[in-house]
C-alpha positions as CSV (number, residue, x, y, z in Angstrom):
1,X,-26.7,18.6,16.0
2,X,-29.4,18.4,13.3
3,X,-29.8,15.2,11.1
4,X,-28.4,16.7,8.5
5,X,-25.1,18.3,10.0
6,X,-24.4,14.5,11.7
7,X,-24.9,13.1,8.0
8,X,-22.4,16.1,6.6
9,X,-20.2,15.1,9.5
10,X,-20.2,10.7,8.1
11,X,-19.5,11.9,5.2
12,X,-16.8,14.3,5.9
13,X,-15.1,11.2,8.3
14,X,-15.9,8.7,5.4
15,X,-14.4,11.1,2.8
16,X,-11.1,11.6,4.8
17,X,-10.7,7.9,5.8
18,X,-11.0,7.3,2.3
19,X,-8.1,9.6,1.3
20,X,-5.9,8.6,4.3
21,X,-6.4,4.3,2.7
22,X,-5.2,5.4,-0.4
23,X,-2.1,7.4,0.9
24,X,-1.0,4.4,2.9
25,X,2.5,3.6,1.6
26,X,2.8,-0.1,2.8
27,X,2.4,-3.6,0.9
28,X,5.0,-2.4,-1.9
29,X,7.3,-4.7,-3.2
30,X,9.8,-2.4,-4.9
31,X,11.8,-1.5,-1.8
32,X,14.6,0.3,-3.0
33,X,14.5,3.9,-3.1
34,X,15.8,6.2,-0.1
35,X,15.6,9.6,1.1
36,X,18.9,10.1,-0.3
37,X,17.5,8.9,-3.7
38,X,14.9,11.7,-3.2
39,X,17.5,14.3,-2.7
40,X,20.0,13.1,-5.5
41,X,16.3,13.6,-7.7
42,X,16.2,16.9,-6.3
43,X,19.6,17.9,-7.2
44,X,19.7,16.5,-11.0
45,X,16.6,18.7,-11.6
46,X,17.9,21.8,-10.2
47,X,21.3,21.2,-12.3
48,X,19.3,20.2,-15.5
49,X,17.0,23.5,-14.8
50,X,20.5,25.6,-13.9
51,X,21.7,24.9,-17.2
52,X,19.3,26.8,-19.0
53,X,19.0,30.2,-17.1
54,X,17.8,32.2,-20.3
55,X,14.6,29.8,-19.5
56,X,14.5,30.3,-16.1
57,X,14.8,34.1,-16.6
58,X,12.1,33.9,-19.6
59,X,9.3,32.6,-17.3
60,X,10.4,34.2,-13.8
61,X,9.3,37.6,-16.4
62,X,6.2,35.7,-17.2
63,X,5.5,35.1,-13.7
64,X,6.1,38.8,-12.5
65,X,3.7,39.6,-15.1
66,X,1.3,37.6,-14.0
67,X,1.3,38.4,-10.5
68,X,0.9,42.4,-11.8
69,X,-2.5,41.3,-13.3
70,X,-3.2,40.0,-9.8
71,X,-2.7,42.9,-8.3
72,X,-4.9,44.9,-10.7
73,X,-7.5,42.8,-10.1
74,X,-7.5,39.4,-12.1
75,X,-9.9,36.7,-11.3
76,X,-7.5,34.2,-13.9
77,X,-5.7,32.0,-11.3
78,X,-8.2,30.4,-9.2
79,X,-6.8,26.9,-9.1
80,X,-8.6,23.5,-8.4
81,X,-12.0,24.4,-7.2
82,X,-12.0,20.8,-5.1
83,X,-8.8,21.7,-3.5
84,X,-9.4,21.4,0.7
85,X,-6.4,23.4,1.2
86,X,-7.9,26.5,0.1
87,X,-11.9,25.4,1.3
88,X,-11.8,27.9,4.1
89,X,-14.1,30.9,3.2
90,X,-11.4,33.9,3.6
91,X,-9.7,32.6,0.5
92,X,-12.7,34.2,-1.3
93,X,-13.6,36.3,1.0
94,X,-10.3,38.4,1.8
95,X,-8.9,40.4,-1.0
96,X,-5.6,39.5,0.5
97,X,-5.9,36.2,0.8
98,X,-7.4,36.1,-2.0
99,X,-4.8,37.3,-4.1
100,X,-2.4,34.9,-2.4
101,X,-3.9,32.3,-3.4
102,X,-4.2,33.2,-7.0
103,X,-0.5,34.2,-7.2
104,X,0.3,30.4,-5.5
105,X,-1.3,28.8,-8.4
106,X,-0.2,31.3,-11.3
107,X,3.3,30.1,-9.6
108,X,2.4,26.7,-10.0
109,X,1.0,27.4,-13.6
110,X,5.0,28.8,-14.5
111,X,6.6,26.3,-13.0
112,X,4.5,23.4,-15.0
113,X,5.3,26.0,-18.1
114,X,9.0,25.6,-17.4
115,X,9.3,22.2,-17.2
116,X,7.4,21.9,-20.3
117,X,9.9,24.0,-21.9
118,X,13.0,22.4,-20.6
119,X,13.1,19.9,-23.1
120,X,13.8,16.9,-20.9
121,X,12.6,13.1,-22.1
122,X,11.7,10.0,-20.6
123,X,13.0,9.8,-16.7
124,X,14.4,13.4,-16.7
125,X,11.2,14.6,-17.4
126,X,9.2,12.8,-15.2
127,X,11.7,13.6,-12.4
128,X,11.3,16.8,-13.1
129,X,7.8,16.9,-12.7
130,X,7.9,15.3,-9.1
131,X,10.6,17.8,-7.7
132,X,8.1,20.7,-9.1
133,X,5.3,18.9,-6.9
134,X,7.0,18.1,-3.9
135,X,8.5,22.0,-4.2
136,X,4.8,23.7,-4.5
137,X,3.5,21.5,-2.2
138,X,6.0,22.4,0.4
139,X,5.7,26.2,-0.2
140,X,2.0,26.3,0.2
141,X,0.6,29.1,1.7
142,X,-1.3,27.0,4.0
143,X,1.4,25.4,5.7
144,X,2.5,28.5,7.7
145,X,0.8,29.9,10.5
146,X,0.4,33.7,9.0
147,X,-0.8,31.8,5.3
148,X,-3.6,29.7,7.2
149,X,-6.3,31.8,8.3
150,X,-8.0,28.6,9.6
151,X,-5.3,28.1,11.9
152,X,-4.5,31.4,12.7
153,X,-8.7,32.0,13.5
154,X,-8.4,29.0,15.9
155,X,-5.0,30.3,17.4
156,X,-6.9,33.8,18.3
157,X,-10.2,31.9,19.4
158,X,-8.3,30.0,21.8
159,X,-5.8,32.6,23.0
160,X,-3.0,30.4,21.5
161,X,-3.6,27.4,23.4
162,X,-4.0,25.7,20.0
163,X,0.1,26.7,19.0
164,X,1.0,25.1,22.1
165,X,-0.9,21.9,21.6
166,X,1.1,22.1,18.5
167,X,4.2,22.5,19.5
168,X,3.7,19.5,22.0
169,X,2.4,17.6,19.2
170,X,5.6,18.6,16.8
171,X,8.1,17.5,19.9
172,X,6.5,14.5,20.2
173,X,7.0,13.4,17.0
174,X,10.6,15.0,16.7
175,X,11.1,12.9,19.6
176,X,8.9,9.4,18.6
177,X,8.3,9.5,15.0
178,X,11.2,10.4,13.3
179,X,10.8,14.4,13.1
180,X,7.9,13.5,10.6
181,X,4.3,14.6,11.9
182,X,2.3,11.4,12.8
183,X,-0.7,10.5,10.7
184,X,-2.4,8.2,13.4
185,X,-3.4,8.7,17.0
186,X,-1.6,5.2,17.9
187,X,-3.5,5.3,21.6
188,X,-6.9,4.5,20.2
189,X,-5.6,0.9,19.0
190,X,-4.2,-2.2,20.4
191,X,-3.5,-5.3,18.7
192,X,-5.3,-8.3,19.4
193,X,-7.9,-5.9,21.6
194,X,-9.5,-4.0,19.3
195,X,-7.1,-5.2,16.2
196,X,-6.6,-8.9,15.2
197,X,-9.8,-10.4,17.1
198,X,-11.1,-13.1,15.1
199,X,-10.4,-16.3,17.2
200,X,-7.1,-18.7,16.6
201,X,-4.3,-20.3,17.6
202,X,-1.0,-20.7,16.9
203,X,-0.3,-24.2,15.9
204,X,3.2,-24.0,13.9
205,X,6.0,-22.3,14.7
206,X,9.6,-22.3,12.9
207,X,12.4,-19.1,13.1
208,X,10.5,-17.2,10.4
209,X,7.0,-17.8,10.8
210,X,3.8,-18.6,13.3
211,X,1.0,-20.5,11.5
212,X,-2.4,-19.5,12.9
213,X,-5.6,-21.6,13.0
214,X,-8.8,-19.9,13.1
215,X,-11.7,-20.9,14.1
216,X,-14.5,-22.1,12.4
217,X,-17.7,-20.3,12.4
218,X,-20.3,-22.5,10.4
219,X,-20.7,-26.2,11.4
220,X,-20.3,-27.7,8.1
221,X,-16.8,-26.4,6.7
222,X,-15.0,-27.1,3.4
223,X,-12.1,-30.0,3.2
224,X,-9.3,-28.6,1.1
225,X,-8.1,-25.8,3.5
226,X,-7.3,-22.4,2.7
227,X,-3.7,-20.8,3.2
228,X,-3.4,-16.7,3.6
229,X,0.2,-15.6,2.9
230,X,1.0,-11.9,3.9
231,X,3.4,-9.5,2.4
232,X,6.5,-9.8,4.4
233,X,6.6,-6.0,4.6
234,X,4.0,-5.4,7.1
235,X,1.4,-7.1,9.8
236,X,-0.6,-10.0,8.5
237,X,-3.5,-8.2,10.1
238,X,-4.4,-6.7,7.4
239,X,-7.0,-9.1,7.0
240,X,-8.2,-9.0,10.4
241,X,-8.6,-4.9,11.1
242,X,-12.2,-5.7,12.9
243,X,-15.0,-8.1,12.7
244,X,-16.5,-5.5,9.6
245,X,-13.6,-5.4,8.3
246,X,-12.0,-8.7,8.2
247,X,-11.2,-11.1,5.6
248,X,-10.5,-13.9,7.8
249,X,-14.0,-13.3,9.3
250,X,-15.6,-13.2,5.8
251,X,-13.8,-16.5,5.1
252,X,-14.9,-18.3,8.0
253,X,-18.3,-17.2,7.1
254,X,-18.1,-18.9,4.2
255,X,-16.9,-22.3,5.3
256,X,-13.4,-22.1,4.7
257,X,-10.6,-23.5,6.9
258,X,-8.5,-20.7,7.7
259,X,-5.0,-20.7,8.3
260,X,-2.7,-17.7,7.9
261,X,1.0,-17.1,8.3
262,X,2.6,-14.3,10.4
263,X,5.6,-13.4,9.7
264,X,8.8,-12.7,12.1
265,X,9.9,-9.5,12.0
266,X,13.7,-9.5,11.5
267,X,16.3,-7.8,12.5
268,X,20.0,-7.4,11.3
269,X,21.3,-10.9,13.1
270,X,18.3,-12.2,10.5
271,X,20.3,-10.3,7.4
272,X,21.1,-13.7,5.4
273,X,17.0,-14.4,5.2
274,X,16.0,-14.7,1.7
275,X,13.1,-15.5,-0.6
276,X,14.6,-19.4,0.0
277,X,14.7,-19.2,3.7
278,X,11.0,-17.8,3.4
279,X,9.9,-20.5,1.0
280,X,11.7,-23.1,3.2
281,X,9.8,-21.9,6.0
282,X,6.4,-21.7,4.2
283,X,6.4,-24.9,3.2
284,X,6.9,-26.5,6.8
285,X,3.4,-24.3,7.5
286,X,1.9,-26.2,4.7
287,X,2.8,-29.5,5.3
288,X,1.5,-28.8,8.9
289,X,-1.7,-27.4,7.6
290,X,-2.1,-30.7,5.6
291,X,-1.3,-32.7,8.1
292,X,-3.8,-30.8,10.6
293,X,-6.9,-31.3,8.1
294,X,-6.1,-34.4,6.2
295,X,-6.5,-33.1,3.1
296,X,-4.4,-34.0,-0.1
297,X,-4.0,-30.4,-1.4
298,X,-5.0,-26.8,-0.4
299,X,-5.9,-23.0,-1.7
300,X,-4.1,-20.3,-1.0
301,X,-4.4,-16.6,-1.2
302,X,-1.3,-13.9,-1.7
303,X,-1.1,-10.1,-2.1
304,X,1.2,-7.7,-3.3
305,X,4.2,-9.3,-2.1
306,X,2.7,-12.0,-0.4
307,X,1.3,-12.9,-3.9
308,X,4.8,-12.8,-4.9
309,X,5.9,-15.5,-2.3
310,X,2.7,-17.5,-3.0
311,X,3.3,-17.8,-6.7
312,X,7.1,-18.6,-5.9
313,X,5.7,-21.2,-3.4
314,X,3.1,-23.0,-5.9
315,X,6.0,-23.3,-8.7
316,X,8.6,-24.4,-6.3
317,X,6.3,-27.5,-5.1
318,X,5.0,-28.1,-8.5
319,X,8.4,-28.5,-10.0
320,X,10.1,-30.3,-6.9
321,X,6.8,-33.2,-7.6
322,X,4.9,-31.7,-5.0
323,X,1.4,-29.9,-6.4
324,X,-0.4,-29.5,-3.4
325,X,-1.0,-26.3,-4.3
326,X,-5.4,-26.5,-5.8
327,X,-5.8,-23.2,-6.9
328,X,-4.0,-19.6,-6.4
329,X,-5.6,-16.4,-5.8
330,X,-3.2,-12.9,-6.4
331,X,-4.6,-9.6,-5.3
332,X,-2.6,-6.5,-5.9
333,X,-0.2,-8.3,-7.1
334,X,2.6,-7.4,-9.8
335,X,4.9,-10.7,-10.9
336,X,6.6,-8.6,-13.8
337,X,7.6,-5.3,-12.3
338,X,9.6,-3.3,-14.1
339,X,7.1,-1.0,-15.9
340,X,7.0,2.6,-16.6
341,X,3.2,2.5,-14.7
342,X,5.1,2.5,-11.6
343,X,5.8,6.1,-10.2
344,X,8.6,5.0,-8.2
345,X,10.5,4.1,-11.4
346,X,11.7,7.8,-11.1
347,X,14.3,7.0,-9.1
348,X,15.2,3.3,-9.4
349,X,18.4,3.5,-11.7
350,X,20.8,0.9,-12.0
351,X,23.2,2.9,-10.2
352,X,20.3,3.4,-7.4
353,X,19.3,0.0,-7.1
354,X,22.9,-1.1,-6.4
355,X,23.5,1.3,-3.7
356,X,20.3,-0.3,-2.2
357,X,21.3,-3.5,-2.2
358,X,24.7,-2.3,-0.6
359,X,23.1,-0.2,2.1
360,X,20.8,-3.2,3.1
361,X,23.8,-5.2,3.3
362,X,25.4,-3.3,5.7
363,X,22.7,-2.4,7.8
364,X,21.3,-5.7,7.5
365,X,18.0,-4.6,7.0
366,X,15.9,-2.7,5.6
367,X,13.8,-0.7,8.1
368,X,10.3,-0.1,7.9
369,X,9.8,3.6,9.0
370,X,12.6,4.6,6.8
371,X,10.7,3.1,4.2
372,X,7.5,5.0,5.7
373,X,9.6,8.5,5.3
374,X,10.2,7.6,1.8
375,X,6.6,7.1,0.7
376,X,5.3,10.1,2.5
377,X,7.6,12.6,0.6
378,X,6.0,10.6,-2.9
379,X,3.0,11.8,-1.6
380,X,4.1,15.4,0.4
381,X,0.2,16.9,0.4
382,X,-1.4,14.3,1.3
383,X,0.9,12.3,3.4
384,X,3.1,15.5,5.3
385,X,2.1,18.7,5.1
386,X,-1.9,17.5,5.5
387,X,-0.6,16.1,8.8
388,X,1.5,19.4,9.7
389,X,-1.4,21.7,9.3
390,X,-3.7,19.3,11.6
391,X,-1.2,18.3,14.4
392,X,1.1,21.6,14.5
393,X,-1.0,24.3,13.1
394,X,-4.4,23.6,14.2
395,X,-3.0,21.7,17.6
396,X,-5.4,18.8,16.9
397,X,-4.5,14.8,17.4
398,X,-4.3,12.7,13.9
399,X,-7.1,10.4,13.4
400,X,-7.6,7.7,14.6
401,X,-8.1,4.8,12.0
402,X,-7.3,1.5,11.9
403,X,-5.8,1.3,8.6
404,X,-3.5,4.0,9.4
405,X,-2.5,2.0,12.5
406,X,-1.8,-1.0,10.6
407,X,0.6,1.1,8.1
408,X,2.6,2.7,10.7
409,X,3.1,-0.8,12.5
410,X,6.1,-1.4,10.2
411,X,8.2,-4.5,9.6
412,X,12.2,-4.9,8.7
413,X,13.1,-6.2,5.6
414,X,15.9,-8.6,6.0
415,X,18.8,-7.8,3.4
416,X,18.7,-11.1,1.3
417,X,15.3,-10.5,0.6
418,X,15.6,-6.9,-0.6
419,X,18.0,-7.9,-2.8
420,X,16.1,-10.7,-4.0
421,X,12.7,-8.2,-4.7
422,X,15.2,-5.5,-6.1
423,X,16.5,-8.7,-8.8
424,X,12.0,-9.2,-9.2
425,X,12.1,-5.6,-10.0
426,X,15.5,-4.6,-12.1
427,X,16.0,-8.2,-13.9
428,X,12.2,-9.1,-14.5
429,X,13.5,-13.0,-13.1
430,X,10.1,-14.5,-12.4
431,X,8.8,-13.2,-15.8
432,X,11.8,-14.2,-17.6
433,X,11.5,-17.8,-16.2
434,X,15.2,-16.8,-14.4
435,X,14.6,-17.2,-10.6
436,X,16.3,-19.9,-8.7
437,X,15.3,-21.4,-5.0
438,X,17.6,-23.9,-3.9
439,X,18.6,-25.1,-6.8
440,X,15.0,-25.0,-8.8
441,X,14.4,-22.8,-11.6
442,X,10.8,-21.2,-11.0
443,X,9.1,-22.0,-14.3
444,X,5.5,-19.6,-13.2
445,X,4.4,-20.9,-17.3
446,X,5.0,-24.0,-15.8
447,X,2.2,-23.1,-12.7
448,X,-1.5,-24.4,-14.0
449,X,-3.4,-24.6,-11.4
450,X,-6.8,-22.5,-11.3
451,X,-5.9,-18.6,-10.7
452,X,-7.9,-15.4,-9.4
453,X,-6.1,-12.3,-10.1
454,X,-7.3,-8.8,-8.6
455,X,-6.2,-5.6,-9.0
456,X,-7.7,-2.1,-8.3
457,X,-8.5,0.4,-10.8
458,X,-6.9,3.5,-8.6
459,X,-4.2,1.8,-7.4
460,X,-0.3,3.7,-6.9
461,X,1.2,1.2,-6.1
462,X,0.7,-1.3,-8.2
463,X,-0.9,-0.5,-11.2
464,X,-3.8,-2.3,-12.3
465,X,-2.2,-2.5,-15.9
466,X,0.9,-4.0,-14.2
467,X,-0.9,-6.4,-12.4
468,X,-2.8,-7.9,-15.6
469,X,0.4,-8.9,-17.0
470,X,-0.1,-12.0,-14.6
471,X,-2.5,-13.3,-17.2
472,X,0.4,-13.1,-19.7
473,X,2.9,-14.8,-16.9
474,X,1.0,-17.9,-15.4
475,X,-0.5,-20.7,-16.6
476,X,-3.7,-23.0,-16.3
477,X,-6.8,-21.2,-16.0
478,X,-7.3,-17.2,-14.5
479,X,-9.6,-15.1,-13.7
480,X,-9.0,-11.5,-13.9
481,X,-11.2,-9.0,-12.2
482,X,-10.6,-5.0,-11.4
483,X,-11.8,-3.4,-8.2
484,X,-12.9,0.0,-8.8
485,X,-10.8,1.3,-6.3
486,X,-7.4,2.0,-5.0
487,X,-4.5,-0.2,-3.4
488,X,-5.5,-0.9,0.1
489,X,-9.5,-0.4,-0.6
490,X,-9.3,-3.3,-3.7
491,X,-8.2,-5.8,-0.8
492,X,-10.0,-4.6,2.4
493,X,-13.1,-4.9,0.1
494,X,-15.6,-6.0,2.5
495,X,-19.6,-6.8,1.4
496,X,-20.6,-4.3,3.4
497,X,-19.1,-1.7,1.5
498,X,-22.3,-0.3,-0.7
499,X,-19.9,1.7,-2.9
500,X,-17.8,-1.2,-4.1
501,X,-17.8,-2.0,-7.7
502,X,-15.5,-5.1,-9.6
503,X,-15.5,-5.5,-13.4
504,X,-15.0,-8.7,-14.9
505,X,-14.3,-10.4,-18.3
506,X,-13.9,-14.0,-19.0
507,X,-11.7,-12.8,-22.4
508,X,-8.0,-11.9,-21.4
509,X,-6.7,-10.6,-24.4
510,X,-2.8,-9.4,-24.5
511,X,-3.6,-5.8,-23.6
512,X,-5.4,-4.3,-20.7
513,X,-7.5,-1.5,-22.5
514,X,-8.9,-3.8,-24.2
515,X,-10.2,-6.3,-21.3
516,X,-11.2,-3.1,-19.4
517,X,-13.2,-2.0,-22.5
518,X,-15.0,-5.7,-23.1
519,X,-15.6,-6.1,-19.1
520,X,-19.0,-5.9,-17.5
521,X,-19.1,-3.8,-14.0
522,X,-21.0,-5.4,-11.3
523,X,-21.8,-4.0,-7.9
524,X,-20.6,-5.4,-4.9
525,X,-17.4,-6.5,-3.5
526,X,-15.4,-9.0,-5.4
527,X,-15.3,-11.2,-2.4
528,X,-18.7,-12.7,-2.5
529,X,-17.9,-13.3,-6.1
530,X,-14.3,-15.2,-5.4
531,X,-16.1,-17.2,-2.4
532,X,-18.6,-18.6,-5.2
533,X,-15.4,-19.1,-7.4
534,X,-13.4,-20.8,-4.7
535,X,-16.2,-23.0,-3.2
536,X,-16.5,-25.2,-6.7
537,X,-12.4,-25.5,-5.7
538,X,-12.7,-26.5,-2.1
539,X,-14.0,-29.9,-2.0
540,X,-17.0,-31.8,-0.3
541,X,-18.2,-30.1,2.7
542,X,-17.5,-32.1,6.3
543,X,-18.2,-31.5,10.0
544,X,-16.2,-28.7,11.3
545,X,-13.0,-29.7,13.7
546,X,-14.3,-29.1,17.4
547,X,-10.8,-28.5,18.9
548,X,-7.9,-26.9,16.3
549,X,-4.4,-28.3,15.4
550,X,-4.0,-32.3,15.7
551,X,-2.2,-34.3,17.7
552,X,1.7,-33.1,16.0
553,X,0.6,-29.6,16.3
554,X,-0.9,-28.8,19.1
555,X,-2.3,-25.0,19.8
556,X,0.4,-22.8,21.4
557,X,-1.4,-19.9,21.9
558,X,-4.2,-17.7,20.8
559,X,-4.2,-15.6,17.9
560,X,-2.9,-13.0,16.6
561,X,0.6,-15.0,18.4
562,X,3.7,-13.5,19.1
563,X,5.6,-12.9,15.8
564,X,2.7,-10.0,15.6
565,X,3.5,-8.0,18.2
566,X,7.8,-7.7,17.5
């Protein structure tokens, strides 16, 4: 293979990895919406749409008409010229796959003319819009056999050996994953092998919780120590993918003393845990960490939902005449929720929301793959038919990336903490100053310790916009800075990523635009820039601890624990 091919060939890997970080579905703290949600969507659409035939007839005409002009020979309806679906040459090259194509997107082009015409406002409208997606998605061409002359060329070159890879593939997953086709080869991975590596122990455990120790890696470390809180909805690993890779690593690197929580995965006999058993439990982990390094205080470091928890956690101590809490750092992280920025607000209803809460109840949790199902159908292209072309059609294995790994490793939610992030989400508590935890009213104005807040430019999940409320939410002094990329991508961020970018402003005025517009960009990953910001907050430098935990908390066992691996 020439030089140039294998360069072709990073790219194309680095291009797809890319897309397949920014389709993951996991770290969201609006947990409420289910594939009956979806369908109910589905069905309000279709009645709003059925209520108007002379409409329906009006552009089912237009669309006959424009499928004649096809036929004659039109070159109108090409479509997105960047759209992989349709990269295969034949498109082009074969008049009759060529004029499928173009009548696919003049059907697409009528469709987006109906709904314009509907006359539907606010949620109806964008409901509408996401049933017309997930229905021309589904009804591509290229996820058939006889409309994929990719997949039919490789069925022919391999005398159908490719189909029947395919249909092991499809029972496998109709068997394993749920009926939906899998987006990772699961094989390649294995959690504190190749996953999880950077060396720890476990030196606090409690019901909820394993507090790991890692291991210093300068010989000179920092004294106040630094506390990682994950979301609850998935692996802590997140920050420990691979020694490239790993924010722990990059930590250590640094000087920090790292400790990180892993949280229990629950399961329905766990259904009363709420965000007060989960504070309760976090602050055991932090009076052991203090107790471990002798210091008077420490950092710590939250995202998405885990941000969430830390920021409840800070207030909670603050307010109960314990600030040990130094400084806070958010990353993806939205404390006032309820926004029309966030797509998933196309199905959370009051009525919704409810039925949520009631279904967690009497399942006593909420499980992770269903939750998995849900997000992939927000995102059907990308997230299910890409992977039914690739594992069924073609016969091939899904890649293999760690990421990917990490997002299908999926965590219950236990009921009294849905409920408690669907009250975040419906109610606004935290930003309306209305949040109770045993007793203590969580005053986040109240919170003025030193802040860094991050969010990422191209972020789904949550919105950068969303995110810089924060600034408008918490006290004492913040930072704000912007990755210039997407959800997962804004906190794996490592320095060796040469495509990174952050903007920052030290002005936070009330509206987002406007910081975005008075920011300067800088290259780089914004974690060399936090380490500098959270080194002048870490204290004097001492001699790093030969052996980890202390005489209390001795080590239990080495990282990445047992909580990790239920």
């Amino acid at each position: 293979m020439s030089k140039e091919r294998k360069r072709t060939a990073a790219e194309k890997h680095e291009e797809l990895l890319a897309k397949a970080i920014e389709m993951t579905v996991s770290l969201n703290p609006l947990v409420g919406v289910s594939t009956e949600d979806l369908k109910t969507a589905v069905k309000k659409t279709v009645k709003q749409t059925a209520a108007q035939p002379s409409k329906v007839l009006r552009y089912s005409k237009r669309f006959a008409g424009k499928v004649t002009d096809i036929l004659k020979g039109t070159d109108k309806y090409e479509g997105h010229k960047n759209d992989r679906r349709f990269a295969d040459p034949s498109w082009d090259e074969n008049k009759l796959y060529h004029k499928l194509k173009q009548a696919y997107f003049a059907w697409e082009e009528s469709l987006d003319e109906l709904v314009d015409d509907l006359g539907l406002e606010g949620m109806g409208e964008r409901r509408a819009r996401f049933v017309k997606e997930m229905l021309i998605t589904s009804m591509a061409p290229t996820n058939f056999l006889l409309g994929n002359p990719k997949a039919l060329r490789k069925a022919i070159e391999t005398r159908g050996s490719s189909l029947l890879k395919g249909l092991k593939n499809y029972a496998h997953d109709l068997k394993d994953n749920n009926g939906m086709p899998a987006q990772v080869d699961k094989s390649q991975f294995r959690v504190g092998g190749n996953l999880a590596t950077t060396e720890g122990v476990v030196v606090f455990r409690n019901e909820i919780l394993e507090l790991i120790q890692y291991k210093p890696r300068t010989a000179r470390v920092f004294g106040r120590p630094l506390l990682i809180i994950p979301p609850q909805i998935n692996k802590f690993y997140i920050y420990d993918l691979n020694e490239e890779k790993s924010f722990f690593r990059f930590c250590l690197d640094q000087g920090f003393q790292v400790f990180a929580i892993s949280w229990r995965n629950p399961s329905e006999e766990q259904a009363h845990w709420g965000m007060s058993q989960y504070i309760e439990a976090a602050i055991e982990a932090v009076d052991a960490i203090l107790a471990i390094t002798r210091s008077q205080s420490l950092n710590v470091v939250g995202a998405c939902a885990g941000g969430i928890t830390a920021s409840i956690l800070s207030s909670y101590l603050k307010q109960a005449g314990r600030d040990l809490v130094h400084s806070l750092s958010l990353s993806v992280c939205m404390l006032s929720m309820n926004s029309r920025e966030m797509e998933l607000g196309v199905f959370t209803t009051p009525a919704s929301l409810q039925a949520a809460r009631l279904k967690s109840r009497e399942r006593g949790v909420l499980e992770g793959a269903e939750l998995g199902r849900v997000f992939s159908w927000m995102r059907p292209n990308d997230l299910v038919w890409n992977y039914h072309i690739n594992n069924y059609l073609m016969g091939e294995a899904p890649p293999a990336f760690d990421i990917l790994f990490w997002n299908s490793d999926s965590t219950n939610l236990p009921a009294e903490l849905h409920c408690d992030f669907l009250d975040i989400y419906e109610h606004n508590t935290l930003e309306a100053g209305e949040m109770k935890i045993n007793g203590v009213t969580i005053d986040l104005a109240a919170l003025d310790c030193d802040k860094y807040v991050t969010a990422g430019l191209s972020d789904h999940i949550t919105p950068w916009k969303v995110c810089y409320k924060t600034t408008r939410i918490v006290g004492g002094n913040i930072k704000f800075v912007l990755s210039s990329s997407g959800h997962i991508q804004s906190l794996v961020n490592p320095p060796t990523n040469t495509r990174a970018r952050y903007f920052s402003n030290e002005s936070l005025p009330d509206n987002a635009d406007e910081w975005l517009e008075g920011a300067e960009q800088f290259a780089g990953s914004w974690w060399t820039d936090w380490s500098d910001w959270l080194q002048a907050r870490s204290g004097v430098r001492k001699t790093a601890p030969k052996v980890l935990g202390s005489k209390h908390f001795k080590p239990m066992e080495d990282a990445p624990g047992t909580y990790v691996f239920g």
